[in-house]
C-alpha positions in Angstrom: 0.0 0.0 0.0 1.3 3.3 -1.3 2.0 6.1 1.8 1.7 8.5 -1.5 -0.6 11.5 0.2 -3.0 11.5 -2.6 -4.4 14.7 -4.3 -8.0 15.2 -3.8 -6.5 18.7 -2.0 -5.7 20.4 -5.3 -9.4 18.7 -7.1 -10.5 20.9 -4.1 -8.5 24.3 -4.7 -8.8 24.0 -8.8 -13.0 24.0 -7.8 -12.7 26.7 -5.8 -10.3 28.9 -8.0 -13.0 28.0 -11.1 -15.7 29.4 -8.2 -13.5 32.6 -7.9 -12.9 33.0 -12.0 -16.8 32.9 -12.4 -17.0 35.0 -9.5 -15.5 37.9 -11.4 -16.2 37.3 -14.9 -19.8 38.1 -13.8 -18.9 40.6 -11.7 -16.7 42.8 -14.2 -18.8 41.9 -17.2 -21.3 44.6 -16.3 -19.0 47.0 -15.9 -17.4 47.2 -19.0 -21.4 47.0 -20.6 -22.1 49.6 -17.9 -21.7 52.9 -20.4 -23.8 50.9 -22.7 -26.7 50.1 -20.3 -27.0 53.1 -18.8 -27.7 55.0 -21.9 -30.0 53.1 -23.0 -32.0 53.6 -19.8 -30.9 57.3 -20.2 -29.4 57.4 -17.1 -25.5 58.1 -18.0 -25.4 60.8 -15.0 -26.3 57.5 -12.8 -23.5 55.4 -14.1 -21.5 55.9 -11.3 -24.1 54.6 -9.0 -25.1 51.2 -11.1 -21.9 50.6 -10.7 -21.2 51.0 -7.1 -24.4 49.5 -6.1 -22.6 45.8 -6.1 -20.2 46.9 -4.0 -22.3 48.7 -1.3 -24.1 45.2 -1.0 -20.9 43.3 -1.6 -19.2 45.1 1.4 -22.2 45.0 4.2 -22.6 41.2 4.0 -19.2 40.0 4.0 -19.1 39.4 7.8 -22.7 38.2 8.0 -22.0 35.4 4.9 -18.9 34.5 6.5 -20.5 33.8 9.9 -23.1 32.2 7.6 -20.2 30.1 5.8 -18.7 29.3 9.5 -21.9 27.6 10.6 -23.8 25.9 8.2 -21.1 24.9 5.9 -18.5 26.0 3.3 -20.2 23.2 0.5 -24.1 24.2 1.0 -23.4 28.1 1.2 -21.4 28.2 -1.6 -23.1 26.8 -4.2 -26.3 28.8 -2.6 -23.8 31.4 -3.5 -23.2 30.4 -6.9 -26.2 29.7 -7.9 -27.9 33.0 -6.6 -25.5 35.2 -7.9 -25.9 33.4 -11.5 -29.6 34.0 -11.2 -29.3 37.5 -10.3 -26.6 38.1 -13.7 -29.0 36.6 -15.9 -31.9 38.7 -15.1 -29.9 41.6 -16.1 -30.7 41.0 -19.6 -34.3 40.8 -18.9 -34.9 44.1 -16.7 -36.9 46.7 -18.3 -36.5 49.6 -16.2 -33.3 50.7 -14.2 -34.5 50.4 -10.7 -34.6 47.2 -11.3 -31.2 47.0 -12.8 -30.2 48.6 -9.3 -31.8 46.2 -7.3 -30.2 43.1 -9.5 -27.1 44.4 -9.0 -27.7 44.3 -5.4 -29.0 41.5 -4.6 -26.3 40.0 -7.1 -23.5 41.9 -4.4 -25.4 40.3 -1.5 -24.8 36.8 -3.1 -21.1 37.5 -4.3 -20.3 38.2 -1.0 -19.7 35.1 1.0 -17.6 33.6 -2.1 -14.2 34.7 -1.1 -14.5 34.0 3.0 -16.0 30.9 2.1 -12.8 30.4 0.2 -10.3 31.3 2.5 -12.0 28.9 5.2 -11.3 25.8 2.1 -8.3 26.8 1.9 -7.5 27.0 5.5 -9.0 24.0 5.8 -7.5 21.9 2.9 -4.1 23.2 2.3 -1.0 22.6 5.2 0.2 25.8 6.9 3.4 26.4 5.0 1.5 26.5 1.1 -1.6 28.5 2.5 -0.1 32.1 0.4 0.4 29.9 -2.2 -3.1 28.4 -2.4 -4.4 32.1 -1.6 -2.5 33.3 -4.5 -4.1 30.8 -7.2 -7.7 31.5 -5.5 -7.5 34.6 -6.4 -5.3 34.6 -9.5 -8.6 32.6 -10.7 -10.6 35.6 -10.0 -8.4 37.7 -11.7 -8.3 35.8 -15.3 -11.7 35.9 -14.7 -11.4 39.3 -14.4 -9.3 39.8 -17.7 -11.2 37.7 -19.2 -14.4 40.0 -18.8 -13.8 42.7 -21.3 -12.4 40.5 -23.8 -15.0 38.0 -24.4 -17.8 40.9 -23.2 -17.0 42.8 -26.1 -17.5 40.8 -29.3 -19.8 38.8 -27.8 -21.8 42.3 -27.4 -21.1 43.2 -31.0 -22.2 39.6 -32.1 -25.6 39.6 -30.5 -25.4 43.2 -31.8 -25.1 41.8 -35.4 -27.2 38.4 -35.1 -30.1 39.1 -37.6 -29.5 42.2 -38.4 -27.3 45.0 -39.7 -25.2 47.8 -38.5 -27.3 50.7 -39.6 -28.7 53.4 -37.1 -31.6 53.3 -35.7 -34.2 55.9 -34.5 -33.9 55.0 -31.2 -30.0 55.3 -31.3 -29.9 58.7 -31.7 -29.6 60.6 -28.5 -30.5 63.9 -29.5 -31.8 64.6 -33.1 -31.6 68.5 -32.7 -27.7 68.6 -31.7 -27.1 66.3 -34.3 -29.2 68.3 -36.8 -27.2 71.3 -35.7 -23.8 69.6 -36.1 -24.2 68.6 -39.2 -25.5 71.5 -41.0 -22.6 73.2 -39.1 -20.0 71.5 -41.0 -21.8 71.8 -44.4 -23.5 69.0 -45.0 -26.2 69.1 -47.6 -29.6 68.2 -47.5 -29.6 67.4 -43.6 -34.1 66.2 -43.3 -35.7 68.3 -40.9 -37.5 65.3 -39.2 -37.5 63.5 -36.5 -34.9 60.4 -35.4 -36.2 58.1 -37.8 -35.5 60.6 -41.0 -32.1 61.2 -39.2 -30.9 57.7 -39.3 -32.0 57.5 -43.0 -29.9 60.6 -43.4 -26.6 58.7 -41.4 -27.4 55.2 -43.0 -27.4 56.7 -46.6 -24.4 59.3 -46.4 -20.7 57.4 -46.8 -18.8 59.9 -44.3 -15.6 58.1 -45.8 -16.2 59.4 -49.3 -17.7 63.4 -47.7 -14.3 63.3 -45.8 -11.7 62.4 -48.1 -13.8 63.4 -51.3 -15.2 66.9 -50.3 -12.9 68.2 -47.5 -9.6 69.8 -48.4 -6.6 68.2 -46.9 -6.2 70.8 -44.2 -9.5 70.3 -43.1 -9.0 66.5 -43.1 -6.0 67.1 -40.6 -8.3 69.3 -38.4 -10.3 65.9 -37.7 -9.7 64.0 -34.5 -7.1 61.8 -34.3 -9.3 58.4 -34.4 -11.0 59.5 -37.4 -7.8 60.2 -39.2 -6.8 56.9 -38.3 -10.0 55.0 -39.7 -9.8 56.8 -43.2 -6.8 55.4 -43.7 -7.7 51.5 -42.6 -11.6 51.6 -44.9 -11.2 49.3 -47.8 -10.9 51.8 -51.3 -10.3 49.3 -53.6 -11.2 45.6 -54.3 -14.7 43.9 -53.4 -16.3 45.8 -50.0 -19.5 43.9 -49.2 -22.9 46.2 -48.4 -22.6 45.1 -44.8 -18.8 46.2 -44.7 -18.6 49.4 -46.0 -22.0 49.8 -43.8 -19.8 49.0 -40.5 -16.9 51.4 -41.0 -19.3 53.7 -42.1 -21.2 53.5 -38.4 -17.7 53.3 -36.9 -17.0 56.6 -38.6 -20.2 58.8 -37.4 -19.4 56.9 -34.3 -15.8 58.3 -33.6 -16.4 61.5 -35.2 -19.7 62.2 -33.5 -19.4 60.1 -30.3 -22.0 61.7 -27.8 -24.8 62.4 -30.8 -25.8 58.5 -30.6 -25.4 55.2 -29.0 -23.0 52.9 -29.8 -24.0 49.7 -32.2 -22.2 47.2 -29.5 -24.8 48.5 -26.9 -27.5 46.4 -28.7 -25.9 43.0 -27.4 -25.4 43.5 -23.5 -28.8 41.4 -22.7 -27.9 38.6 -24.2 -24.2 38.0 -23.0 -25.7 39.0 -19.2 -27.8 35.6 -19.6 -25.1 33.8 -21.0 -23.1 34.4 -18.0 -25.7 33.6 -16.1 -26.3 30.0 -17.5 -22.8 29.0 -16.9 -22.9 29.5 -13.1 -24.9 25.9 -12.7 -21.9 23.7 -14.2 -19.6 25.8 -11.8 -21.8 25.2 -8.9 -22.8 21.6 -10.0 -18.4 20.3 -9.9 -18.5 22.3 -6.2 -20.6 20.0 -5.1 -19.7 17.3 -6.5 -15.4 17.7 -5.4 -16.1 19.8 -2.5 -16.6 18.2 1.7 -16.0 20.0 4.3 -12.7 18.6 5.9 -10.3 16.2 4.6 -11.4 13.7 6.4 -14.8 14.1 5.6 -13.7 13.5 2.0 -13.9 9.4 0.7 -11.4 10.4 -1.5 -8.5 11.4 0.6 -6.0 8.5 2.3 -4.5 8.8 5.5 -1.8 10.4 3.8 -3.0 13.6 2.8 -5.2 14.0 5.7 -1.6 13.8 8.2 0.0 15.9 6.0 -2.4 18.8 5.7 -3.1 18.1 9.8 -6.9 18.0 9.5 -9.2 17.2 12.4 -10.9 14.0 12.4 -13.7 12.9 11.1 -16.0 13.3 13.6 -15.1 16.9 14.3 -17.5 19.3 13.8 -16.4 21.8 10.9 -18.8 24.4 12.0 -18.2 27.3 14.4 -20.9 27.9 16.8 -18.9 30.3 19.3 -20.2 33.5 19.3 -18.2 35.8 17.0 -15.7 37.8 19.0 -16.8 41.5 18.1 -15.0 43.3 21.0 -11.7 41.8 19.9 -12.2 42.5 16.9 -13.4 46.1 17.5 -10.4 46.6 19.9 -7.5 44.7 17.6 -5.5 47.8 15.9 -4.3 45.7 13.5 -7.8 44.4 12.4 -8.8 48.0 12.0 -5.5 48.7 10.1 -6.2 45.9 7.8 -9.6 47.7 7.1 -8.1 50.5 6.1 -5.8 49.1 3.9 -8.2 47.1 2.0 -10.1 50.5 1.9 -7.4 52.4 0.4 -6.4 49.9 -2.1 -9.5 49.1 -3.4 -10.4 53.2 -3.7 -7.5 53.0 -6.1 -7.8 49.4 -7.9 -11.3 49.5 -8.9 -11.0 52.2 -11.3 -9.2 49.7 -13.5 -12.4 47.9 -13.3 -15.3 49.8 -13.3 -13.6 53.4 -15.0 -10.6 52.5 -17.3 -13.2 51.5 -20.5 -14.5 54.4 -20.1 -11.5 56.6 -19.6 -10.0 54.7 -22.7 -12.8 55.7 -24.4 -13.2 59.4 -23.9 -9.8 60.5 -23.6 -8.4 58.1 -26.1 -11.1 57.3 -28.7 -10.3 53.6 -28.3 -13.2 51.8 -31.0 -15.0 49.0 -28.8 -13.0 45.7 -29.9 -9.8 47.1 -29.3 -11.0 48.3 -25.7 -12.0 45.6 -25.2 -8.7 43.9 -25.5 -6.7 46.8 -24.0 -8.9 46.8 -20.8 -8.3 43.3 -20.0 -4.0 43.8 -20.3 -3.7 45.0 -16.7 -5.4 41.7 -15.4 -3.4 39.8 -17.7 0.1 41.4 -16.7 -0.7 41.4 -13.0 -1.2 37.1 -13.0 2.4 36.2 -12.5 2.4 38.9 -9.8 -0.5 37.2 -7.8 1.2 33.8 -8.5 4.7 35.9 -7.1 2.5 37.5 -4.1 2.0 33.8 -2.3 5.6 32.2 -2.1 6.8 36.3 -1.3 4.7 36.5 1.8 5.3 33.1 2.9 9.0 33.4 2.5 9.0 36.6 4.3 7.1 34.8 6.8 9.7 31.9 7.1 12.6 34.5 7.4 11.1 37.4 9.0 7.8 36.2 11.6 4.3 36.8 10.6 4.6 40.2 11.4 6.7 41.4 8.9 6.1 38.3 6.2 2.2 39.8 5.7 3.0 43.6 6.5 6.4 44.0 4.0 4.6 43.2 0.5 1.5 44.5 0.9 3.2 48.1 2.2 5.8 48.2 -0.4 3.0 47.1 -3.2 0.8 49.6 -2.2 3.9 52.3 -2.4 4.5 51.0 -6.3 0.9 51.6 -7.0 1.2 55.4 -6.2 3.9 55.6 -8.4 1.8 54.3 -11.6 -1.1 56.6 -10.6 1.6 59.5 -10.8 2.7 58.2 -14.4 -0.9 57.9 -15.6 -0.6 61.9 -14.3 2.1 62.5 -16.6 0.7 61.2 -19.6 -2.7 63.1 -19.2 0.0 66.4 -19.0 0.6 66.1 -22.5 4.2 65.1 -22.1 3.5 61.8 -24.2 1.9 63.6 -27.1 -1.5 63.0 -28.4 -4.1 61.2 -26.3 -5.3 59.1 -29.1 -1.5 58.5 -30.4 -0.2 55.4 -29.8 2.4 56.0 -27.6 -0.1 58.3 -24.6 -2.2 55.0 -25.3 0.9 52.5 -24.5 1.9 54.9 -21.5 -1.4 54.9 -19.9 -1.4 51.3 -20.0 1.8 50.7 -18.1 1.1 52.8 -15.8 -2.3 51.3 -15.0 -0.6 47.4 -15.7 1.5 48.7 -12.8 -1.3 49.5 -10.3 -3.0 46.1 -11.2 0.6 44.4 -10.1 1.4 46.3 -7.4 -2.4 45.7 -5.9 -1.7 41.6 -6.6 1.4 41.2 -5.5 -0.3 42.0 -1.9 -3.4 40.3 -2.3 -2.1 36.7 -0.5 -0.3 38.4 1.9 -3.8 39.9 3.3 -5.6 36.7 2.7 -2.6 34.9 5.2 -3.1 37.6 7.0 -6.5 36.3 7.9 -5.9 33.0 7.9 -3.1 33.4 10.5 -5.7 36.1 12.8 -8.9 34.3 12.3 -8.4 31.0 13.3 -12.1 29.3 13.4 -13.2 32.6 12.7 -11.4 32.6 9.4 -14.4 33.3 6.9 -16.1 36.3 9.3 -12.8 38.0 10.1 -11.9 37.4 5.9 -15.2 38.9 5.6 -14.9 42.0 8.2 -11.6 43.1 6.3 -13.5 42.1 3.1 -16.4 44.5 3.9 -14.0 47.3 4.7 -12.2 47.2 1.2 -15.4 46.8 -1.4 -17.1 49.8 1.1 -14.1 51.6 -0.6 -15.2 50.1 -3.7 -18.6 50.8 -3.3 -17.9 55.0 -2.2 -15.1 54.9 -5.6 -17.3 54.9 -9.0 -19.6 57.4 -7.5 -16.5 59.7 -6.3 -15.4 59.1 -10.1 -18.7 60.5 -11.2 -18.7 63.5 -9.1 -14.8 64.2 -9.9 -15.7 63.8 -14.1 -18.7 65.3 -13.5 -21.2 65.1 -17.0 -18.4 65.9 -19.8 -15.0 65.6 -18.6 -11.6 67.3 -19.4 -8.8 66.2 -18.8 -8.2 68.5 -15.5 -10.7 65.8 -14.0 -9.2 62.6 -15.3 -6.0 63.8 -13.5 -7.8 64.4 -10.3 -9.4 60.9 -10.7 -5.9 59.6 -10.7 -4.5 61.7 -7.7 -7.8 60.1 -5.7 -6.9 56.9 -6.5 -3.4 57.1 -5.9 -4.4 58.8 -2.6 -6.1 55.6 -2.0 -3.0 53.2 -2.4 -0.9 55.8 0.3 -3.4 55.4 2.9 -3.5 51.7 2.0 -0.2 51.7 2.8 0.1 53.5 6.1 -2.9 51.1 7.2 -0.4 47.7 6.5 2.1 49.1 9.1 -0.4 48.3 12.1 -0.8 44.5 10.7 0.2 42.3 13.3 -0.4 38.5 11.7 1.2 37.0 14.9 -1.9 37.9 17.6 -5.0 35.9 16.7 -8.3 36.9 17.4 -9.0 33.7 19.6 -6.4 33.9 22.4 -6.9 30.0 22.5 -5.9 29.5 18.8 -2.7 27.7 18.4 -1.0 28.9 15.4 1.3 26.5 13.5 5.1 27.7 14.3 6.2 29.9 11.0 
């Protein structure tokens, strides 16, 4: 007989990190559709507030779905979890009026939120002392390929649902305000403009080739005059060889699109229902292999040997995984540490989720960036920052091994939160005009490493403050995750709505710099708040911690 520990252990952690990829993919899909949603409901002013509404949600019950997790279960509350959350994406696609898109949104936040300190109990549970940062680390590198993976599937799927049965031509209802439009185009010359309403409009824009007004009619030094974007499509439309109706139709919506961006709707926001329900469907095969891999302890499990279960030092079978103690709310209330780890997780995510609720938008506005290509440059910083994540486990526990569990969960996220500042101040710098034009290439490559730095530097401390829990919370693990939890997505929650207010209806870019000073005012108190975290003082002065 084989003393081989077998591997049910990682069956357990590769469920739980496809729990955590879902658990962003649905949660960032809406916010890269979120422009697109809120004009249609004519509520752009409101963005800010659809946004944050998952968070606010998100962030209140973290400590109650924790305690929730703690008592009845990790396997039973997280696929309740899953499932809910699922339901509550879907229904998106099916809401006809935006208070109802609020309250999906927060009921979807109220289901998210026991997901992650359900999965720090698993892992505390299921993976030996000395690889929990690592197993933290690929929890949450799941979440963040999820993540990435939002705005690059989100966005041709939305242009494919756009397209499915139909073509790329305006439509009445597309156009946001026929008398502006009206206005601007008789302003620069065009003939014949219909004095009608939308529909005669969209005739107007569906029949006109602005390709062939713009290169045809306009004088070359009027043709420079346009914006940069516009210049830059001229020169990619097909002029020779066989353009299909349907093509030369798409880059001629793509042109009244970038030339006249705030006169009508974009074609991709046609498809956002559809890829909302989509999401929605596939949280039932995620929930479904939960249940299926997932019990409670190793020991518990029929699949583990004796092996694995000495080696990752579970209790026995008969233990009772659940904790029924009363949660220790004047410990907690009194622990500096536990409030300085609230406010780093405050400051960072103040900072971190403009990358994921604001950057679309800002690569939009400021740098004319056509939907596809957003689509794939808003999903980079994820991208770059999953080796960091993968990086952030073995750092912190090596730390810990050399330096105590003080210093091994303070040192990276402190230093990582000091790295972020510095890529908000380069962002700064390109927004001065130091990199040349906003819609040039190079501003557009700039901007991106600056914000593929703050998505590192936030990674590279995100196992360090899950250890941090795990080393604290003891058989509290999931509440106390969940109480720090709350903490950082109430800064995620008071963030897109502080965006809004700093932007303001029509931004310049005096208030896209500001944005970036707020958020890199975030990471610096972030920072400060990491020098009070004290991993070696549980919460339960009875917890034996494992020696380091």
């Amino acid at each position: 007989m084989s003393n081989r520990p077998s591997s049910v252990r990682w069956w357990v952690l590769g469920v739980t990190t496809w729990a955590s990829f879902l658990l962003y993919l649905d949660r960032m899909c809406v916010n890269f559709a979120a422009k697109s949603i809120t004009v249609e409901f004519q509520a752009t002013q409101y963005e800010g507030w659809f946004v944050g509404a998952f968070f606010w949600s998100y962030a209140l019950f973290q400590v109650p779905s924790g305690m929730l997790s703690d008592r009845f279960g990790i396997r039973r509350m997280l696929v309740i979890y899953i499932l809910a959350w699922s339901v509550f994406t879907a229904v998106l696609g099916l809401a006809q009026s935006f208070l109802l898109l609020i309250v999906f949104r927060l009921l979807c936040g109220l289901a998210q939120s026991g997901a992650y300190p359900s999965a720090a109990r698993a892992v505390r549970d299921w993976m030996p002392f000395t690889l929990r940062g690592t197993a933290c680390s690929i929890v949450a590198l799941g979440g963040r390929i999820g993540g990435a993976a939002a705005p690059l599937l989100t966005a041709p799927l939305m242009v494919a649902f756009a397209l499915w049965g139909t073509g790329p031509e305006f439509r009445p209802e597309e156009i946001l305000d026929a008398d502006l439009l009206r206005n601007r185009l008789r302003q620069q010359g065009f003939p014949q403009v219909p004095d009608g309403d939308a529909r005669h409009l969209a005739d107007f824009l569906n029949r006109t080739d602005l390709a062939s007004v713009l290169t045809r009619d306009w004088p070359p030094e009027r043709q420079r005059e346009l914006p940069f974007e516009v210049q830059r499509t001229l020169r990619q439309v097909p002029t020779t060889g066989t353009v299909s109706p349907a093509e030369r139709a798409r880059w001629n919506r793509q042109l009244w699109e970038q030339w006249l961006p705030r006169a009508f709707s974009k074609l991709e926001a046609r498809g956002w229902r559809p890829v909302m329900i989509v999401y929605g469907a596939a949280g039932i095969l995620v929930a479904a292999a939960f249940w299926v891999v997932f019990r409670e302890t190793p020991a518990l499990h029929p699949w583990t040997n004796a092996a694995e279960r000495e080696l990752i030092g579970s209790a026995p079978a008969g233990a009772a995984p659940r904790s029924r103690e009363p949660f220790p709310w004047k410990v907690v209330l009194s622990d500096a540490g536990l409030w300085g780890n609230c406010l780093s997780q405050f400051g960072t995510n103040v900072g971190w989720v403009f990358l994921a609720t604001t950057l679309p938008r800002y690569l939009e506005d400021v740098h004319h960036v056509p939907v596809l290509q957003r689509g794939v440059l808003a999903s980079i910083p994820a991208f770059a920052a999953l080796p960091a994540l993968m990086l952030g486990g073995p750092w912190t526990d090596w730390f810990t091994r050399r330096w105590g569990r003080r210093w091994g969960r303070r040192l990276p996220i402190v230093s990582s939160r000091f790295l972020a500042v510095a890529a908000y101040g380069l962002c700064i710098l390109v927004l001065s005009g130091l990199a040349g034009p906003l819609a040039g290439t190079f501003a557009i490559t700039l901007a991106l490493v600056g914000a593929c730095l703050v998505s590192v530097a936030t990674d590279l401390g995100v196992p360090a403050t899950w250890a941090y829990a795990q080393d604290v919370g003891g058989r509290h693990t999931a509440a106390i995750l969940g109480w720090g939890n709350m903490w950082g997505n109430l800064g995620a929650a008071a963030a897109p709505p502080l965006y809004s207010w700093v932007l303001g209806r029509n931004p310049e870019i005096r208030e896209w710099m500001l944005v970036f000073a707020v958020c890199a005012g975030g990471f610096l108190a972030a920072a400060l708040g990491a020098m009070w975290m004290d991993a070696s003082r549980p919460v339960d002065d009875d917890e034996v911690q494992p020696a380091a």
